[in-house]
C-alpha positions as CSV (number, residue, x, y, z in Angstrom):
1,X,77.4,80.4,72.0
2,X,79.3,81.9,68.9
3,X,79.7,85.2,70.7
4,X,81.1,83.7,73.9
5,X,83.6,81.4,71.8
6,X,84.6,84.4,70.3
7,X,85.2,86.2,73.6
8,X,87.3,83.2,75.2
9,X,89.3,83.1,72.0
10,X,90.7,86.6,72.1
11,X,90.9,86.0,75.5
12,X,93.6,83.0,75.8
13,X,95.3,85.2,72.1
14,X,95.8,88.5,74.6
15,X,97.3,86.0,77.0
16,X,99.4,83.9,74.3
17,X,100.6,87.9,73.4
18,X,101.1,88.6,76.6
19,X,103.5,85.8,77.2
20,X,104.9,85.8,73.8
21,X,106.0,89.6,74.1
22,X,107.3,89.9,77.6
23,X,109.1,86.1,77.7
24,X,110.8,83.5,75.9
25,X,108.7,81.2,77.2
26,X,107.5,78.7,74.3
27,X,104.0,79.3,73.0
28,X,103.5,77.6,69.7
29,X,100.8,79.8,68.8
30,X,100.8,81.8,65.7
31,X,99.1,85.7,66.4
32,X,98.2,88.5,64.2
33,X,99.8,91.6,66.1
34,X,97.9,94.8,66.2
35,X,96.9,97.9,68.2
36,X,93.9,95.8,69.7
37,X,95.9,92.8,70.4
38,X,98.4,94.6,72.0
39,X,95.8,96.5,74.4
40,X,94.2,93.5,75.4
41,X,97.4,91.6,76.3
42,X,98.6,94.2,79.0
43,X,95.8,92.8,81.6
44,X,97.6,89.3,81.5
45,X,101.0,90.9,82.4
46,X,100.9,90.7,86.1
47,X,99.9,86.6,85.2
48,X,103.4,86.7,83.2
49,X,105.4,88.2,85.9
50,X,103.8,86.0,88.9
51,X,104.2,82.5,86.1
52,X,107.8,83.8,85.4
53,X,108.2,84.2,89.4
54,X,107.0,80.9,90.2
55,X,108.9,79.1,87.7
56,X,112.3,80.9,89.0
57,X,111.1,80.3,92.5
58,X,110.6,76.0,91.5
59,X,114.1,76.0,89.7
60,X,115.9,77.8,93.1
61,X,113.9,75.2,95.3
62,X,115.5,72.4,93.1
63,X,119.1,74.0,93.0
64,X,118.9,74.1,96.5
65,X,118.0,70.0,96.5
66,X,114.2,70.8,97.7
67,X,111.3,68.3,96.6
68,X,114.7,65.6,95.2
69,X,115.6,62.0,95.4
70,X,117.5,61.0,98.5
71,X,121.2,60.5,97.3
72,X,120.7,63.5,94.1
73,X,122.7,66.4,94.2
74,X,122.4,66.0,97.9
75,X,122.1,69.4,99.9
76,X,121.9,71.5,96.8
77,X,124.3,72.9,94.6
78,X,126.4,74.4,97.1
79,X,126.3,77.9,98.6
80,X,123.8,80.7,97.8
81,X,126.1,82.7,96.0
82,X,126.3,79.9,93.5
83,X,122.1,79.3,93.3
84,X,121.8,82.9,92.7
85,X,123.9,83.3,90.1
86,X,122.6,80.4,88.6
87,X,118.9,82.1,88.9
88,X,119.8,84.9,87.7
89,X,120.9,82.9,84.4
90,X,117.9,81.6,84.3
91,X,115.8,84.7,84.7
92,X,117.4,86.5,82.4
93,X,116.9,83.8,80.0
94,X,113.1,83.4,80.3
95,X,112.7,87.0,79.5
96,X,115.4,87.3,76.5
97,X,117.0,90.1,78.3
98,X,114.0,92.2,76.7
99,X,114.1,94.4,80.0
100,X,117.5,94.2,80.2
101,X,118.0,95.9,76.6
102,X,115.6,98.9,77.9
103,X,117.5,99.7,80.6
104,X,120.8,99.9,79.4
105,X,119.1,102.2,76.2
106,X,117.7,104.1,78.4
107,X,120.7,104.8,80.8
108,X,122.8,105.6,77.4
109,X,120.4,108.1,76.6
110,X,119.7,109.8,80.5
111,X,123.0,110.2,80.9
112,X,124.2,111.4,78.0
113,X,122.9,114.9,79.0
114,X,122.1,115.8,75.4
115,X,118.8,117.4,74.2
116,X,115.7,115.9,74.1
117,X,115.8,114.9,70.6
118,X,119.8,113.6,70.8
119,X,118.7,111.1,73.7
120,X,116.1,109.4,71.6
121,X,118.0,108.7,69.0
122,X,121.0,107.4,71.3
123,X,118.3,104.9,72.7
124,X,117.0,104.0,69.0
125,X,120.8,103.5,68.5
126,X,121.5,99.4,68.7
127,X,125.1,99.8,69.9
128,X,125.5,99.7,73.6
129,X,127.4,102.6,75.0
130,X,129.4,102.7,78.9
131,X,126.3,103.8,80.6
132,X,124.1,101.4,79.3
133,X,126.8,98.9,80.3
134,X,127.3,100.2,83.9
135,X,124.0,100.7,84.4
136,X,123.4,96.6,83.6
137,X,126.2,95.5,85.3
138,X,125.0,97.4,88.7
139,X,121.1,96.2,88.6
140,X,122.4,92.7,88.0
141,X,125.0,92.9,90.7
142,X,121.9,94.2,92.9
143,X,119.6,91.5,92.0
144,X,122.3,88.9,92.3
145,X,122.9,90.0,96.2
146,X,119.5,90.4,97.1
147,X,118.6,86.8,95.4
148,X,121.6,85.5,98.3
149,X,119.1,87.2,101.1
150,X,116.2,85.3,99.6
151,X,117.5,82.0,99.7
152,X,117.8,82.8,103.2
153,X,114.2,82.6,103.9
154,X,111.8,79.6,104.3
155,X,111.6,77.4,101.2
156,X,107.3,78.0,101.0
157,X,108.1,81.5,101.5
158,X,110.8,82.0,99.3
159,X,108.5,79.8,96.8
160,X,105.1,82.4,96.9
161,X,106.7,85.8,97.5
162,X,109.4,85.8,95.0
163,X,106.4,85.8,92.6
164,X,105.3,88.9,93.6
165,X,108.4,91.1,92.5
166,X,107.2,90.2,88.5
167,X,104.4,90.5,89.4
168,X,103.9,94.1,90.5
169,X,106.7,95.2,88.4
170,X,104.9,94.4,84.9
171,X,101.5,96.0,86.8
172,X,103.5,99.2,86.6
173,X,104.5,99.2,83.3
174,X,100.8,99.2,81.8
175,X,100.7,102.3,84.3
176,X,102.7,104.3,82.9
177,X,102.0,103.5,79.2
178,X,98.2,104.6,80.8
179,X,99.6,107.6,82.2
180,X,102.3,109.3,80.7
181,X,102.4,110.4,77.1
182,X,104.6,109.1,74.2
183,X,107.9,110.6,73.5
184,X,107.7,109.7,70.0
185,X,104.2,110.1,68.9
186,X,105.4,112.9,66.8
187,X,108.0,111.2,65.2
188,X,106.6,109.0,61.4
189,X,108.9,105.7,62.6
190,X,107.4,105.4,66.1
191,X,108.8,102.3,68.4
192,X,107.1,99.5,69.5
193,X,105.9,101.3,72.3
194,X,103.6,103.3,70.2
195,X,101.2,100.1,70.1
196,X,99.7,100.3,73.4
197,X,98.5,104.0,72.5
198,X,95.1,104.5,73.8
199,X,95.4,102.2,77.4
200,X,92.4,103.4,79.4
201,X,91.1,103.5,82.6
202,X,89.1,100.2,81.3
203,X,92.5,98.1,80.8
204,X,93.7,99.8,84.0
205,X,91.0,98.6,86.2
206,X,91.0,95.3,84.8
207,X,94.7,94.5,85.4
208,X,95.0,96.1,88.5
209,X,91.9,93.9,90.1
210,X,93.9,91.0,88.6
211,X,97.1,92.0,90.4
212,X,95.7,92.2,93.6
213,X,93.7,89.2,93.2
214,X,96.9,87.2,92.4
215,X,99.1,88.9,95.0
216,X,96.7,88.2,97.7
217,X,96.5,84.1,96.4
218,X,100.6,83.8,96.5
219,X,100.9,85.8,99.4
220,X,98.2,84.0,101.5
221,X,98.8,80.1,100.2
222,X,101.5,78.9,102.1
223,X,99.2,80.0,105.0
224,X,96.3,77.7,104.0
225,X,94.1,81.5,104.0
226,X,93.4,83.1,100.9
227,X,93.0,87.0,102.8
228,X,95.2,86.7,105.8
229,X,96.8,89.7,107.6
230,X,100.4,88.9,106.4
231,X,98.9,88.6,102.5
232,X,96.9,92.0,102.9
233,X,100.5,93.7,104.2
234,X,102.8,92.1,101.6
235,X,100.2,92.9,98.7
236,X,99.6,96.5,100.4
237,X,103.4,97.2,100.8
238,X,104.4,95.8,96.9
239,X,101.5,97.7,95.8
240,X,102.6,101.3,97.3
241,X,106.0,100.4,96.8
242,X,105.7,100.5,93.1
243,X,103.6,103.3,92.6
244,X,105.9,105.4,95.2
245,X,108.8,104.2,93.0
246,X,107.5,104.2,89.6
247,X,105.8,107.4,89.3
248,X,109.1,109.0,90.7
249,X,111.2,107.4,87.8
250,X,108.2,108.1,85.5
251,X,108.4,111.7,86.1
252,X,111.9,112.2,86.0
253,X,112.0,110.4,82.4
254,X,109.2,112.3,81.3
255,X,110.7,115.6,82.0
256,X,113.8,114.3,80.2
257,X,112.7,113.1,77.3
258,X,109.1,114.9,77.0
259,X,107.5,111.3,77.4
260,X,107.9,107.5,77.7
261,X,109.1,105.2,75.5
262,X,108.9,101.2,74.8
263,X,112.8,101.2,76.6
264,X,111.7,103.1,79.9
265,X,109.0,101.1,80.1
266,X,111.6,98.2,80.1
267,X,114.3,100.1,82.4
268,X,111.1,101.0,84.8
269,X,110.2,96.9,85.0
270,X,114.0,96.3,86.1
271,X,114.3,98.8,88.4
272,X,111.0,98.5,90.4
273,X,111.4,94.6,90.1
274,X,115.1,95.5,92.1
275,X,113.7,97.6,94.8
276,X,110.9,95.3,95.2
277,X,113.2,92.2,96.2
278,X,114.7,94.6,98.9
279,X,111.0,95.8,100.0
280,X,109.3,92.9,100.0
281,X,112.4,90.6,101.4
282,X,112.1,92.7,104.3
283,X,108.5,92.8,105.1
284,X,108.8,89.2,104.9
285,X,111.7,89.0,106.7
């Protein structure tokens, strides 16, 4: 009995890390962070991306007046250019811009077209530079456009398939910290990155039976079948699609910058999150 408390207890703390690392979602729950801790949280972060999804797919249904009194804010908040926006506030917001910061340190670094070395310490660098600011402004301008298409869709479809875009993209991540090496494991002040060293096939297997498991449940509920055909080609598609894309950015930061850091990990969640609401949109569609 002692031994399976235990096991259920650092199984809802990898969780509460999960969710306290990757979103500013509140979770009163005080945690003692460590290389362990930080291992076991990375199954639990295609759960974060498909809660985050369904959370931003609930507050688009009410902006657009879904599920509401008669007579309140009748017929939505207007046009979808407006809801986007709006959802894109709000998703930015539950994740602290965490990915966000990744991306444009990463982009000030890339393209920077300095050595090795010089690009790290450009993305170590706090300050923001033009390419990190361009880089931002484009992937929201993306995500903003493509959120318009969404709204287009049914409501339950728009509700369990926007979920899968987190979902998939935070699967990735724990892929490449699994399968690319550190750029900084040399270096004595290593990032935050450097605490999911030693990600095995283990954690891999784990989280990527999760993924599919969850994919296949979103995808299939709004057709009352858990395994349907359109669930097995959505979850089939986002699955392909993200390894297809993320092992091409992978490699071409790798060869930059000898390695992957805790920012390309970010900048890789942003960017196969953005292709994936184009992907999946369209198989849906």
């Amino acid at each position: 009995m002692r031994t399976m408390l235990g096991l259920v207890v650092k199984v809802l703390a990898a969780c509460a890390a999960a969710f306290q690392f990757l979103t500013r979602l509140p979770v009163p729950v005080q945690l003692h962070y460590d290389d362990v801790l930080f291992r076991r949280s990375v199954v639990f972060y295609p759960f974060v991306g498909a809660v985050l999804g369904l959370l931003l797919s609930g507050v688009g249904l009410l902006l657009q007046g879904y599920g509401l009194p008669a007579g309140w804010l009748p017929g939505g908040i207007g046009s979808s250019g407006v809801v986007a926006a709006l959802l894109l506030v709000v998703w930015v917001a539950m994740t602290g811009a965490l990915h966000l910061d990744g991306l444009m340190d990463t982009a000030d670094g890339i393209f920077s077209h300095r050595t090795r070395e010089q690009m790290l310490e450009i993305m170590k660098d706090s300050r923001v530079g033009a390419m990190g600011v361009v880089g931002c402004v484009l992937l929201l301008l993306c995500k903003w456009t493509l959120l318009q298409q969404w709204l287009t869709l049914p409501m339950e479809t728009f509700a369990y398939m926007l979920p899968l875009t987190a979902l998939w993209s935070r699967w990735y991540m724990v892929v490449a910290i699994a399968c690319w090496p550190y750029a900084r494991a040399e270096q004595s002040k290593r990032g935050l990155g450097s605490f999911f060293r030693g990600i095995g096939l283990k954690h891999l297997s784990i989280h990527t039976a999760f993924a599919v498991g969850l994919s296949l449940l979103l995808a299939g509920w709004h057709e009352g079948v858990w395994i349907s055909g359109q669930a097995l080609l959505t979850t089939g598609t986002a699955l392909l699609s993200t390894l297809l894309i993320g092992a091409g950015i992978s490699m071409y930061l790798s060869r930059k910058l000898g390695g992957l850091t805790g920012d390309t990990y970010g900048a890789m969640n942003e960017i196969v999150e953005t292709a994936l609401l184009l992907i999946v949109y369209l198989v849906v569609r």
